[in-house]
N, C-alpha and C positions, 0 to 999 in steps of 0.2 A: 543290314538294318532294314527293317519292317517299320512305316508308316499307317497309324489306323484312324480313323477319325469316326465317329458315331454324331452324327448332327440330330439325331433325337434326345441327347443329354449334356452335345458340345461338350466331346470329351477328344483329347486327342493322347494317342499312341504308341510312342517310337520304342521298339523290342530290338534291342541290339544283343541281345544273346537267344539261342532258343532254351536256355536253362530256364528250370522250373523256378518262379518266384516264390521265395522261403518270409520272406520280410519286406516292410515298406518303413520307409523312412523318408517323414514328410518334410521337406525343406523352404515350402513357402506354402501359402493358402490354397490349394487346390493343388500342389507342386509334388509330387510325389514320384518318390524313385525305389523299384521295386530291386530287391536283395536277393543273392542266392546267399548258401548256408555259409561260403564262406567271404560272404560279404561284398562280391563282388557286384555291381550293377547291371544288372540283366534287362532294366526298363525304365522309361518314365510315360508316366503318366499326367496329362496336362486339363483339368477340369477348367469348364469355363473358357478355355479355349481360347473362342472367337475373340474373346477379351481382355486376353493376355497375349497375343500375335497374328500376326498376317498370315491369317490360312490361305489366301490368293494362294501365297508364294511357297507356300509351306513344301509344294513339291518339285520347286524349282529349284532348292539350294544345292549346291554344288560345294566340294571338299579337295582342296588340294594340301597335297604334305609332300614335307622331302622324303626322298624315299629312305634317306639314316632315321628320321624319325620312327618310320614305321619301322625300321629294324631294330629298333629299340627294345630293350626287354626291361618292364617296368621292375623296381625292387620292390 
């Protein structure tokens, strides 16, 4: 995962695939999660930002999981 932030438009970033985004599908006002073709989510996109989350921290957050989770294969 890729973190991007643009403070000239207070947009923020997070690309969790490098697949090319095919569609976006808006989920809350500024909230947007970009689509490859077969629907899977490749990004979000966060307008307005500052004002929906703590950008301090934004690149502090840390992610632990069991490792059965991650061996998971989703249906």
């Amino acid at each position: 995962m890729k973190i991007y932030y643009d403070d000239s438009v207070d947009a923020l970033y997070l690309e969790l695939s490098e697949h090319t985004p095919e569609g976006v599908v808006e989920i809350a006002e500024g909230v947007n999660l970009d689509t490859a073709k077969d629907n899977k989510i490749v990004g979000i996109e966060i307008l307005d930002a500052s004002k929906k989350i703590d950008l301090s921290t934004i690149f502090a957050y840390s992610l632990e999981l069991d490792s059965n989770f991650i061996n998971k294969k989703v249906a």
